[in-house]
VOPAGU-2260 file (C-alpha; in pm, 1 decimal, decimal comma):
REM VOPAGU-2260
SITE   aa  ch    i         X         Y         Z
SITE  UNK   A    0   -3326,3    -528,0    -696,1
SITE  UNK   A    1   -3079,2    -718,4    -513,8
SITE  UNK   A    2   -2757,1    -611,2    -355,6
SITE  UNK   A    3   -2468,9    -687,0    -616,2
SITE  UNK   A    4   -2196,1    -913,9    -420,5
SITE  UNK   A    5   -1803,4    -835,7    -432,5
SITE  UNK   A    6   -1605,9   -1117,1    -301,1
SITE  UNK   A    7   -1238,0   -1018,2    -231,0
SITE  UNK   A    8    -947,5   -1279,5    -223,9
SITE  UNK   A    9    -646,1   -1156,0      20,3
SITE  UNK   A   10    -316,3   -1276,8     -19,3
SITE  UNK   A   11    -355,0   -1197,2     402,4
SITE  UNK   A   12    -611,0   -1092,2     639,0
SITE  UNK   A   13    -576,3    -727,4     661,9
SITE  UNK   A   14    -383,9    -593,8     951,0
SITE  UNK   A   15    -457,3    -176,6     946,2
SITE  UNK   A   16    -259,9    -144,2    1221,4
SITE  UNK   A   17      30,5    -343,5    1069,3
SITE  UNK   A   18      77,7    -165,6     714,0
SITE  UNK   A   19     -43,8      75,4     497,3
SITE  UNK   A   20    -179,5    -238,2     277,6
SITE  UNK   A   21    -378,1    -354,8     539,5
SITE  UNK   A   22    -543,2      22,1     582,5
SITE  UNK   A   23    -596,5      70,2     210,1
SITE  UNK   A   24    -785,5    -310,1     226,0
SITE  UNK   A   25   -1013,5    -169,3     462,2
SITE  UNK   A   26   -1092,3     126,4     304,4
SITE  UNK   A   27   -1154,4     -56,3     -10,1
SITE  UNK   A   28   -1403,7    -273,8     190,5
SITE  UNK   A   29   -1545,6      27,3     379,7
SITE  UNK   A   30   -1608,8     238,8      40,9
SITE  UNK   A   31   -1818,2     -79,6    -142,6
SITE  UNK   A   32   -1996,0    -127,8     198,2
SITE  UNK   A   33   -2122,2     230,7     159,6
SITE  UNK   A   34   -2235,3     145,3    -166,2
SITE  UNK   A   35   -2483,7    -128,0     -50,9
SITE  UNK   A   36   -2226,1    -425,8    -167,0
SITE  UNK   A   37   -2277,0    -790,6      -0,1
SITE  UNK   A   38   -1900,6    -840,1     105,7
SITE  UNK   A   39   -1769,7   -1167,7     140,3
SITE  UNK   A   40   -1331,4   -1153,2     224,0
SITE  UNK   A   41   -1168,1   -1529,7     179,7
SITE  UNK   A   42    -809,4   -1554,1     241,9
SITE  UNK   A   43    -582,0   -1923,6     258,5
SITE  UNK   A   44    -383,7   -1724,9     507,9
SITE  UNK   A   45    -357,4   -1791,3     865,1
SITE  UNK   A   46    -512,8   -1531,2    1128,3
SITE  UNK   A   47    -302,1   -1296,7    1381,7
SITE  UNK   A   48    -373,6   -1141,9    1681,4
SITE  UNK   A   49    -389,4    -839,5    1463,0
SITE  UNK   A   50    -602,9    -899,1    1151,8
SITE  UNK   A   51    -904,8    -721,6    1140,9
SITE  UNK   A   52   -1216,8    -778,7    1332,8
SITE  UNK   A   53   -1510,3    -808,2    1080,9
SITE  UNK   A   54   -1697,2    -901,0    1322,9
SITE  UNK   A   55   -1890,6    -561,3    1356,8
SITE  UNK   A   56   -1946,3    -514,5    1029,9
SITE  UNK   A   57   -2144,8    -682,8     744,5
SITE  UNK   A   58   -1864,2    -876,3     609,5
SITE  UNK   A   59   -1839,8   -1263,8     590,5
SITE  UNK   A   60   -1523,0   -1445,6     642,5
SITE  UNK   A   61   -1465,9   -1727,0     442,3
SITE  UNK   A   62   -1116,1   -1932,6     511,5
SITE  UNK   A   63   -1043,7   -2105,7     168,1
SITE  UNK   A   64    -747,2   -2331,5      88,2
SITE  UNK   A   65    -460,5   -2323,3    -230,2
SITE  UNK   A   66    -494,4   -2534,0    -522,5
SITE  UNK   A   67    -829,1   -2714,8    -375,2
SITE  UNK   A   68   -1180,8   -2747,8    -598,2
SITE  UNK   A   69   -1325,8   -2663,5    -266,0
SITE  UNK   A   70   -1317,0   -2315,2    -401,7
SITE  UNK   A   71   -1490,9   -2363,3    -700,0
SITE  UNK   A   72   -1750,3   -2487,6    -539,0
SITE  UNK   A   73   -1784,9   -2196,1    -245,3
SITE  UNK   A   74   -1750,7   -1934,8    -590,8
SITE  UNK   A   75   -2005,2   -2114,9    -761,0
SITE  UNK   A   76   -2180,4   -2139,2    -476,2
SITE  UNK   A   77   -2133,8   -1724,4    -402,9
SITE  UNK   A   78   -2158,8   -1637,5    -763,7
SITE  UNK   A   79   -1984,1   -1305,7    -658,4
SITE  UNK   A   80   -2083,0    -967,6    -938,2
SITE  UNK   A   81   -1741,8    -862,7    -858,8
SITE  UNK   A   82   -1406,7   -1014,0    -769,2
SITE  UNK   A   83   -1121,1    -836,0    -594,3
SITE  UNK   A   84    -788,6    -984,2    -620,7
SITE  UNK   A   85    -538,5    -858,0    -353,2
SITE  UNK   A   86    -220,0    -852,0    -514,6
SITE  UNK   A   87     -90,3   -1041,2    -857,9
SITE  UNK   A   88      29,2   -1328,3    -678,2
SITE  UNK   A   89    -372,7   -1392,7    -607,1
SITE  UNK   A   90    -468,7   -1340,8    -921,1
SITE  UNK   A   91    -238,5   -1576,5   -1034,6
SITE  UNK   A   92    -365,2   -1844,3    -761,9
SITE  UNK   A   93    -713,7   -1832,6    -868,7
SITE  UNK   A   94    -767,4   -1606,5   -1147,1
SITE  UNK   A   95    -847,4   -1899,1   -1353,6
SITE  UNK   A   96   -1130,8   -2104,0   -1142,7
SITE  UNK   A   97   -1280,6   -1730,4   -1084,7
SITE  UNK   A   98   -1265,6   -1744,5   -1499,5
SITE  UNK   A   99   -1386,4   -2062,0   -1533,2
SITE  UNK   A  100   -1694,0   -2083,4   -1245,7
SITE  UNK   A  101   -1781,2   -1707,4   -1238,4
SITE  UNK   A  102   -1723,1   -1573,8   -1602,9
SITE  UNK   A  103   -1911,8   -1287,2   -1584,5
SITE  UNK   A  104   -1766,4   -1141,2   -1285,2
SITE  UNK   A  105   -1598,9    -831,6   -1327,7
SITE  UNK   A  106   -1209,7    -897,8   -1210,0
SITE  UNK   A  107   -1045,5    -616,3   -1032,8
SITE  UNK   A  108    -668,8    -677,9    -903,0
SITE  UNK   A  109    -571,1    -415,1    -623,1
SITE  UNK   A  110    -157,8    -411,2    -678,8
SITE  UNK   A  111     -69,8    -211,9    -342,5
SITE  UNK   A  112     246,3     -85,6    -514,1
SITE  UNK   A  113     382,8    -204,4    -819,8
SITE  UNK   A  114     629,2    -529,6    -712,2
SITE  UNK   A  115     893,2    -564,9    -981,4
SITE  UNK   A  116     926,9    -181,8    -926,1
SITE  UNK   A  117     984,6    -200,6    -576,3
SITE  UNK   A  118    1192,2    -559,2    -648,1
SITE  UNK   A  119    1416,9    -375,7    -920,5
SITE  UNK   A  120    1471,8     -84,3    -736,6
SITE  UNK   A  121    1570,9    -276,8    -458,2
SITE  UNK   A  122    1828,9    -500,1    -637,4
SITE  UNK   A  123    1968,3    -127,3    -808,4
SITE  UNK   A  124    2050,6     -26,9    -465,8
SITE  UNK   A  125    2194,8    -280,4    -327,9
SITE  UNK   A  126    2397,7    -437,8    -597,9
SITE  UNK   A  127    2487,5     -13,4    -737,8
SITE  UNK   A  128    2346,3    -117,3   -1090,2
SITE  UNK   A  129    2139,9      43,9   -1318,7
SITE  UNK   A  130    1772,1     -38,6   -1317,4
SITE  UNK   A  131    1599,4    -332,6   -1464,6
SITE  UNK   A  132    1237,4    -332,4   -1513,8
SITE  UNK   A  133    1231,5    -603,3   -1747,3
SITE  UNK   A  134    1227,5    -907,4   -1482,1
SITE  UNK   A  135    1000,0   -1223,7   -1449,8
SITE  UNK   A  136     809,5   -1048,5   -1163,7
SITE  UNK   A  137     742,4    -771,2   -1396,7
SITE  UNK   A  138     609,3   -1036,2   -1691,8
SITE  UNK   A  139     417,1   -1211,3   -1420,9
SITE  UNK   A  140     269,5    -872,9   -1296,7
SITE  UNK   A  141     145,3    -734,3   -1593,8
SITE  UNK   A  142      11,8   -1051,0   -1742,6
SITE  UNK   A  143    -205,1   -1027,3   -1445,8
SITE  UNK   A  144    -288,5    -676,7   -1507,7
SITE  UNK   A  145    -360,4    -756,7   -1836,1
SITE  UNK   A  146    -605,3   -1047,0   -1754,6
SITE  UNK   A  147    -776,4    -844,0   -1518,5
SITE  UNK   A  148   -1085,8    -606,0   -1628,3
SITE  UNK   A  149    -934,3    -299,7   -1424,4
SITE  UNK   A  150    -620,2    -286,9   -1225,3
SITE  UNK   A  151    -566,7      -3,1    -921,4
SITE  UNK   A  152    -275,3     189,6    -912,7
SITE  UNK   A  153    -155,8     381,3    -635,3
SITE  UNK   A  154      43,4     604,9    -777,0
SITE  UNK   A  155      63,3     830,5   -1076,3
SITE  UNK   A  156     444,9     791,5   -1132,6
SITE  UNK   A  157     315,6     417,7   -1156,3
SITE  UNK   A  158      22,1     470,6   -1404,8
SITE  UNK   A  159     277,3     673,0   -1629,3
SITE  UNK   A  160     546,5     390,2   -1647,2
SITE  UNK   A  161     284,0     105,2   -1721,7
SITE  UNK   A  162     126,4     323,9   -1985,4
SITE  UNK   A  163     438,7     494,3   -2124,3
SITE  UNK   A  164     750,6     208,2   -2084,4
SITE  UNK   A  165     512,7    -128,9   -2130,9
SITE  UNK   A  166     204,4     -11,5   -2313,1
SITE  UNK   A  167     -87,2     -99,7   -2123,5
SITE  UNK   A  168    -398,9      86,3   -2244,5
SITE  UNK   A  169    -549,4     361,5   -1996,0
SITE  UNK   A  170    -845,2     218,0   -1978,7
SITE  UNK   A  171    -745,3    -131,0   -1723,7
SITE  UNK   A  172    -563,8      94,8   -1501,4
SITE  UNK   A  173    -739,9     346,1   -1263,9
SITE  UNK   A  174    -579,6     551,2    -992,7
SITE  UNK   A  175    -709,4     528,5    -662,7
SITE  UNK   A  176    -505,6     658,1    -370,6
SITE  UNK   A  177    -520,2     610,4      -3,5
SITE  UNK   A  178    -911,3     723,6      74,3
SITE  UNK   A  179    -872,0     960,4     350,8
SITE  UNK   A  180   -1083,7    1191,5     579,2
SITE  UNK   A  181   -1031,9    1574,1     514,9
SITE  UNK   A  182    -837,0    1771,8     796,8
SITE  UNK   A  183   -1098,7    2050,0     924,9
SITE  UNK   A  184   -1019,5    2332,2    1103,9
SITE  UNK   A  185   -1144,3    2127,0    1408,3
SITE  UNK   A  186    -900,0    1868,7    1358,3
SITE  UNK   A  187    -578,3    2120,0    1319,0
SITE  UNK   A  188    -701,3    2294,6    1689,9
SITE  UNK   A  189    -664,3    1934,7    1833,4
SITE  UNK   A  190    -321,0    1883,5    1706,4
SITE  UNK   A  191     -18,6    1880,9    1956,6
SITE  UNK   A  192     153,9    2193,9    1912,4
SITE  UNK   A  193     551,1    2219,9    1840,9
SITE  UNK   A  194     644,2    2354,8    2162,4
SITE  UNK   A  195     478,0    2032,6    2357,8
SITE  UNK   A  196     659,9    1787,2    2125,7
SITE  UNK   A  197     976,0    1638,1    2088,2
SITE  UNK   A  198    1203,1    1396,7    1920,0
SITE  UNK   A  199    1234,0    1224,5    1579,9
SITE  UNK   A  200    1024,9     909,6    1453,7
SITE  UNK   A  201    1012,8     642,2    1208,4
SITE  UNK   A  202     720,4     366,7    1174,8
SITE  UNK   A  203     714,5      55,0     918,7
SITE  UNK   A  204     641,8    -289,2     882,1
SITE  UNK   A  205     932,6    -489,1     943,4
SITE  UNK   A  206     826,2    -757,6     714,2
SITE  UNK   A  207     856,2    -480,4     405,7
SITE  UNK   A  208    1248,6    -486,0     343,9
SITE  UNK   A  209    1298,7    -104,9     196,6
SITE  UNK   A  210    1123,7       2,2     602,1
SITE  UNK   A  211    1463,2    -244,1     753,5
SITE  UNK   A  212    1692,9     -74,3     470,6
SITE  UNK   A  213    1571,8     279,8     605,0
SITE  UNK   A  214    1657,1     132,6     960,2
SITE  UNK   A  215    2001,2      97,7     857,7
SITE  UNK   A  216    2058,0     428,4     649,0
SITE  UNK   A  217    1918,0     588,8    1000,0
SITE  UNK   A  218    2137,6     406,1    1256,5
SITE  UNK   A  219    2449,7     442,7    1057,6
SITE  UNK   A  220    2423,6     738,4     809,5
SITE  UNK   A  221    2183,7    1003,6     984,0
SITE  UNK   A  222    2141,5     938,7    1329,2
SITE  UNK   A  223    2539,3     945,3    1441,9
SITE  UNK   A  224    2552,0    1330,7    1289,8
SITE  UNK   A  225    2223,0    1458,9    1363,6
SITE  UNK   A  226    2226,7    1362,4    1767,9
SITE  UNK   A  227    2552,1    1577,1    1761,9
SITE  UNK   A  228    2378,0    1871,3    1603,1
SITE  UNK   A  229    2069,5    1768,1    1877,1
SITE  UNK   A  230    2184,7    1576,4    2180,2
SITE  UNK   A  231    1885,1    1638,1    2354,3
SITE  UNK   A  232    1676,6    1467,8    2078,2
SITE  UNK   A  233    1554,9    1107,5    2044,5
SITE  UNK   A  234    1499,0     879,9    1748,7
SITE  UNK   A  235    1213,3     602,4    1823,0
SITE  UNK   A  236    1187,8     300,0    1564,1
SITE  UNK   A  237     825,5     186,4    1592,4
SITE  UNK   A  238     672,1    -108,8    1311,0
SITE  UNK   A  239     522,2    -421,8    1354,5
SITE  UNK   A  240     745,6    -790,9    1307,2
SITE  UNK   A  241    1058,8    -635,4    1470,5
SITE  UNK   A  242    1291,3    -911,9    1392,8
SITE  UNK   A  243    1609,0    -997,5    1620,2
SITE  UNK   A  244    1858,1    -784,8    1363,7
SITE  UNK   A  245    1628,3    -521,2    1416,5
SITE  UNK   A  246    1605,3    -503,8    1771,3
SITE  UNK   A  247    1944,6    -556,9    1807,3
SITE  UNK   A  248    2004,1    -188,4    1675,6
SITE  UNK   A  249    1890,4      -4,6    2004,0
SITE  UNK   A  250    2116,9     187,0    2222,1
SITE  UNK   A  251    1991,1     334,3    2446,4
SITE  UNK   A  252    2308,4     548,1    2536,6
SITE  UNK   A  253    2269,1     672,7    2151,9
SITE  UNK   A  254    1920,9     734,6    2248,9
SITE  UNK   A  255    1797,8     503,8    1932,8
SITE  UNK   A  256    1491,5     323,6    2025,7
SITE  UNK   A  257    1362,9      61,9    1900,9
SITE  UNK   A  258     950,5      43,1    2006,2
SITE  UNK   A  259     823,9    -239,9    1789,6
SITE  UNK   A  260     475,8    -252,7    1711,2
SITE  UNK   A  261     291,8      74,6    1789,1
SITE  UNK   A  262     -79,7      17,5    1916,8
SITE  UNK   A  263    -185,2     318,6    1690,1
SITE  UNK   A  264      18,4     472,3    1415,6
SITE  UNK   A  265     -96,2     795,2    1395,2
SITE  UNK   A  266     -99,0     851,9    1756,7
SITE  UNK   A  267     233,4     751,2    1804,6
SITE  UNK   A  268     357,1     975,7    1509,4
SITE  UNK   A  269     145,7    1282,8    1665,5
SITE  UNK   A  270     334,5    1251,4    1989,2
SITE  UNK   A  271     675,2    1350,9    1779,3
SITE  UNK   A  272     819,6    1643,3    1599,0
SITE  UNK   A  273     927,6    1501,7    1262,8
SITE  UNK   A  274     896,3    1180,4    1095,6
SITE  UNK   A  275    1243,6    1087,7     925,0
SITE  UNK   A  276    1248,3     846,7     652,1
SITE  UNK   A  277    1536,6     853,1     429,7
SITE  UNK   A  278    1351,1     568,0     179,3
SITE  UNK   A  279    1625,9     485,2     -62,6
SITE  UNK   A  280    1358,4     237,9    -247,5
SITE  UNK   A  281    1032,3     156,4    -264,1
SITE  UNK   A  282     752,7     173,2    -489,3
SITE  UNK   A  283     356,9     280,6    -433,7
SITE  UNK   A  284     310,6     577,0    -187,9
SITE  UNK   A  285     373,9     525,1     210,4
SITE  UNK   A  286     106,5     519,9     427,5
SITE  UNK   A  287     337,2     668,4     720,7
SITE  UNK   A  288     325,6     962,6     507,5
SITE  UNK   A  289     -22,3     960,0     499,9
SITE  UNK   A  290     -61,2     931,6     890,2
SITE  UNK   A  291     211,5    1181,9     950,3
SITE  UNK   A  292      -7,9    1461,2     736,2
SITE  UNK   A  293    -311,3    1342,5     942,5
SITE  UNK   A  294    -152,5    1449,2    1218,7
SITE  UNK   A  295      38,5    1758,4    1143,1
SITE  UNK   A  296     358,7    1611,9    1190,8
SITE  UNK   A  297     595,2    1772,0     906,3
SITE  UNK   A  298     850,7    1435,2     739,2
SITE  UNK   A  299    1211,8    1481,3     602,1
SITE  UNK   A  300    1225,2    1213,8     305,4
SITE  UNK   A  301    1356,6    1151,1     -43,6
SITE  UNK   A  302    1267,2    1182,0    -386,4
SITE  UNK   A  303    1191,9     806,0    -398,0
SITE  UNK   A  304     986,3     829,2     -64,0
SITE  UNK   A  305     771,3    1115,9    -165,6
SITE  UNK   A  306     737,2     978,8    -525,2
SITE  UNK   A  307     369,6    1048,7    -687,8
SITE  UNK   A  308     241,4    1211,4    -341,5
SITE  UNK   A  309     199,7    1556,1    -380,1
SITE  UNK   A  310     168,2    1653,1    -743,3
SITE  UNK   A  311     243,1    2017,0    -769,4
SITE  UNK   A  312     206,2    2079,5    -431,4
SITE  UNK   A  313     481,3    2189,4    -165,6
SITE  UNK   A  314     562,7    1863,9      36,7
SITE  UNK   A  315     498,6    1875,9     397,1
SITE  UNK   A  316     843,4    1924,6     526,8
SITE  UNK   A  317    1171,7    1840,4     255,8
SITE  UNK   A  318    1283,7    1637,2      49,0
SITE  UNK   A  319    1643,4    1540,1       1,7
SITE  UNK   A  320    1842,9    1294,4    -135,4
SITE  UNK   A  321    2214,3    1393,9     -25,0
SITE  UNK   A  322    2224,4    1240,4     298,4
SITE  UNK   A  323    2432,0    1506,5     475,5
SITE  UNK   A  324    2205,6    1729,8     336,4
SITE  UNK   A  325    1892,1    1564,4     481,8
SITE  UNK   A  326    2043,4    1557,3     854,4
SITE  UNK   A  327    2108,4    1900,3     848,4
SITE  UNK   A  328    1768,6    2020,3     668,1
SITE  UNK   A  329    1601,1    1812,2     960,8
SITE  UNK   A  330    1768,0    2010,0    1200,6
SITE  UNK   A  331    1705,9    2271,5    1081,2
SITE  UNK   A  332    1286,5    2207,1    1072,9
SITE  UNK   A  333    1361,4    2011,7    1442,8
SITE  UNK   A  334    1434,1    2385,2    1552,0
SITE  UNK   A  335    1280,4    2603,3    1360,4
SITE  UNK   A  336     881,8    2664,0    1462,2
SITE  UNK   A  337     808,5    2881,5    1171,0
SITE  UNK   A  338     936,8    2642,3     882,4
SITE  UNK   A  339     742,7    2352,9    1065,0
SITE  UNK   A  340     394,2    2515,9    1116,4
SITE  UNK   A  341     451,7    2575,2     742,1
SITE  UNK   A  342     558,3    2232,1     650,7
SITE  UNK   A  343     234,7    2130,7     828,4
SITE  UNK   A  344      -9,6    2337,0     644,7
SITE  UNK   A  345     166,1    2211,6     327,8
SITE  UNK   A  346      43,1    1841,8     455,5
SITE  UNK   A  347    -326,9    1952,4     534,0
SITE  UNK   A  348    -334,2    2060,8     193,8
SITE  UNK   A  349    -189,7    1735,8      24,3
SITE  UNK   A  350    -474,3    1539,4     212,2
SITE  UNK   A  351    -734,0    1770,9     119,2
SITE  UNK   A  352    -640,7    1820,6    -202,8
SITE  UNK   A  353    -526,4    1488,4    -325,9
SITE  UNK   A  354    -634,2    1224,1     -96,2
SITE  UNK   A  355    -946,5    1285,4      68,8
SITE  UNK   A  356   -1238,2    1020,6       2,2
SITE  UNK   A  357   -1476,0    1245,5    -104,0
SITE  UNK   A  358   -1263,2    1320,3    -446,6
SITE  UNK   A  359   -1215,4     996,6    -526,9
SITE  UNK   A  360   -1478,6     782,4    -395,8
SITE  UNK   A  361   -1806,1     850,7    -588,9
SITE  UNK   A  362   -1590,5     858,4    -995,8
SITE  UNK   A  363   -1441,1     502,1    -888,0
SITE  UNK   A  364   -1774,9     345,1    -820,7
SITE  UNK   A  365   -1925,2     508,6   -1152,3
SITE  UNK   A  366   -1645,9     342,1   -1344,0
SITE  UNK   A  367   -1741,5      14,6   -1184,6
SITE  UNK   A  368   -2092,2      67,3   -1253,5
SITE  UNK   A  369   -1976,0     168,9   -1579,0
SITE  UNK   A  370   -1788,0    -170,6   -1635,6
SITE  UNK   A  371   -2069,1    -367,8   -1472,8
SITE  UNK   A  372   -2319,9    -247,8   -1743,7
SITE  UNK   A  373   -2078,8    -331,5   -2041,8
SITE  UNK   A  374   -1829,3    -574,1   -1982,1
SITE  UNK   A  375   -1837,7    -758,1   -2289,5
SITE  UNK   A  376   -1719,1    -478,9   -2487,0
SITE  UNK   A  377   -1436,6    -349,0   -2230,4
SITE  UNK   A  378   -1347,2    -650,5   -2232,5
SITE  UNK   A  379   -1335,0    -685,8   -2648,5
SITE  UNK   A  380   -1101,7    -396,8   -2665,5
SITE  UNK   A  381    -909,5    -596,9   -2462,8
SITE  UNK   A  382    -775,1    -887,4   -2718,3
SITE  UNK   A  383    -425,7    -905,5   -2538,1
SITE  UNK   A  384    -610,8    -992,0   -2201,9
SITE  UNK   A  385    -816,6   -1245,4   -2357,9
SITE  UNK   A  386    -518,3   -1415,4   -2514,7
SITE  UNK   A  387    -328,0   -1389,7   -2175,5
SITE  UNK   A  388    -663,5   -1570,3   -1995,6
SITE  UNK   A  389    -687,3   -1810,3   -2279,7
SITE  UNK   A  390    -304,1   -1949,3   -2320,5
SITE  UNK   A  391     -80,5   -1819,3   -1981,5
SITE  UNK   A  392    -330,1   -1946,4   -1696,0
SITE  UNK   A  393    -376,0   -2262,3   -1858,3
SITE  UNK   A  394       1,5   -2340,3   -1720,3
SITE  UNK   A  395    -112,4   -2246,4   -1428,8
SITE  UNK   A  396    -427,3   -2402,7   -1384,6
SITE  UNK   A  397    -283,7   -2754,1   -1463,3
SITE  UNK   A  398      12,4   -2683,2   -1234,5
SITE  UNK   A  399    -294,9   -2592,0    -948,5
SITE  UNK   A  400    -475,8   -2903,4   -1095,7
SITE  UNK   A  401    -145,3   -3126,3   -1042,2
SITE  UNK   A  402     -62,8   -3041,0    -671,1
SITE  UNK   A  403    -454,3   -3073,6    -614,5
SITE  UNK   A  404    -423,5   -3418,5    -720,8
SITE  UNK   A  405     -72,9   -3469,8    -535,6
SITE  UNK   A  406    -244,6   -3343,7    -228,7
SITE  UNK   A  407    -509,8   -3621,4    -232,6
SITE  UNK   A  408    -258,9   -3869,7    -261,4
């Protein structure tokens, strides 16, 4: 029997080191490689210095181009078992040639985070309004979850408000988390201990707006009262795409650094005592989190930052909202040895518990085996999608169709 083939469509070439959506690409990729999967990752974006280097693995690169019948011919040509969308807006792009060439392919759109969430939350901040849900990105979103045979969420919160506030039947959604390794007792005697580390840190893609928004609630909310409480104490800004606004915020007399892109995340973060992220929105769960857990470094966050990542479980460090609050509970921890071996623990245990691979990793690939061996009927209890494939990418297939043509002119 022949290796079944998963071709996956990025909106980018994945950048691990980058974002927490590059690192959950690459475990997606790692996790169907273990399976025995041909892999095959196309992307119309452009390459950086730091996109992944496939090079060492089994998966083939394929550059393909927007709105171009080139790519029916390469999927006809691949006549993939499985399709991977990264992100709506790909789905969107060429949810309908995979439909037309490759009808029997088994769609899968990876959100990342939910967008219109994120979006909404965003414009509720900034503009002090209630929240609206109910925007074109969210109609555009969930048509494409919709069309899709099984959609990953991130998040739980997330699951809840697509099946509870817009309806969409449990069985196109499946929660997947971040994949991780489990901390071992080997792993905790390698940490850095409290008394050999120092200062505060936050790390986050600069091209992510609620990371720069954090930037700002640091430099001008937090960071002028809690280097009064610790003058001693240092806050370094690390994330990839610094942009001239951002590094503009240094000073150095204030001791707030700004690092830019850190070579490795979790390394960096191990090297500090707390990771501070007052996230006032967002959406998905943070991979700094993640990373900061990893590496037994305890966070001060907020409700919004923390959302969906530890269940019941105590957080690894606090939570707080009330920004006068939060500086003074992270002083608190800063100084306070006992609190922050315990805030650590608390993190080993949210890995273990509710990220590590192992818990996830084999129940996912039954459901896709599952899917694989009776897609006709999943996708018959499915009428809504089928409309949705039928009527809404038709627009968007002529529109595709129309710049094709423009294109050649």
């Amino acid at each position: 029997m022949s290796a079944k083939k998963l071709l996956i469509i990025g909106l980018v070439w994945p950048e691990p080191g980058s974002s927490a959506a590059g690192t959950r690409m690459i475990q997606l990729v790692d996790l169907f490689l273990t399976q025995g999967y041909h892999i095959t990752f196309a992307s119309a974006a452009s390459k950086s210095d730091f996109s992944y280097d496939f090079s060492n693995t089994n998966v083939v690169e394929q550059e393909i181009k927007l709105n171009d019948e080139s790519f029916n011919t390469f999927l006809k040509t691949l006549n993939p078992d499985i399709v991977l969308f990264d992100r709506f807006m790909i789905e969107e792009q060429y949810g309908w040639r995979v439909q037309q060439e490759c009808p029997d392919a088994l769609r899968i759109l990876d959100t990342e985070d939910l967008h219109f969430l994120r979006q909404a939350r965003q414009q509720s901040t900034k503009k002090q309004e209630e929240l609206n849900l109910f925007s074109d990105t969210a109609k555009r979103e969930i048509a494409a979850i919709l069309r899709c045979d099984l959609s990953l969420i991130i998040s739980e919160a997330e699951i809840k408000l697509l099946e509870e506030q817009f309806k969409i039947d449990a069985s196109l959604l499946y929660y997947l988390p971040f994949l991780e390794q489990e901390i071992t007792a080997d792993t905790i005697q390698n940490w850095i201990p409290f008394a050999n580390r120092a200062d505060f840190v936050f790390i986050g893609n600069f091209l992510h707006e609620p990371n720069w928004h954090t930037v700002q609630t640091l430099k001008t909310k937090i960071w002028p009262l809690l280097r009064k409480k610790l003058p001693q104490a240092s806050l370094n800004i690390y994330g990839a795409y610094p942009s001239q606004k951002v590094l503009q915020l240094e000073n150095k007399a204030e001791k707030f650094f700004i690092k830019g892109r850190a070579i490795n995340a979790q390394q960096t973060i191990a090297r500090h005592k707390i990771l501070l992220a007052p996230i006032q929105f967002g959406a998905g769960v943070k991979g700094k989190f993640v990373d900061a857990m990893q590496t037994g470094t305890p966070s001060v966050t907020t409700t919004v930052g923390a959302e969906a990542m530890k269940g019941n479980l105590a957080w690894n460090g606090i939570i707080e909202d009330d920004l006068t609050l939060f500086m003074e509970q992270a002083a608190e921890l800063y100084q306070n040895e006992t609190k922050w071996q315990a805030a650590q623990q608390h993190g080993v245990q949210i890995i273990n518990e509710r990220y590590a691979s192992s818990v996830f990793a084999n129940a996912f690939m039954q459901q896709v085996n599952r899917l694989l061996s009776d897609l006709t009927k999943h996708r018959q209890n499915n009428f809504i999608g089928q409309i949705l494939n039928h009527h809404t990418l038709q627009s968007t297939k002529y529109m595709s169709l129309w710049i094709e043509e423009k294109n050649k002119a």
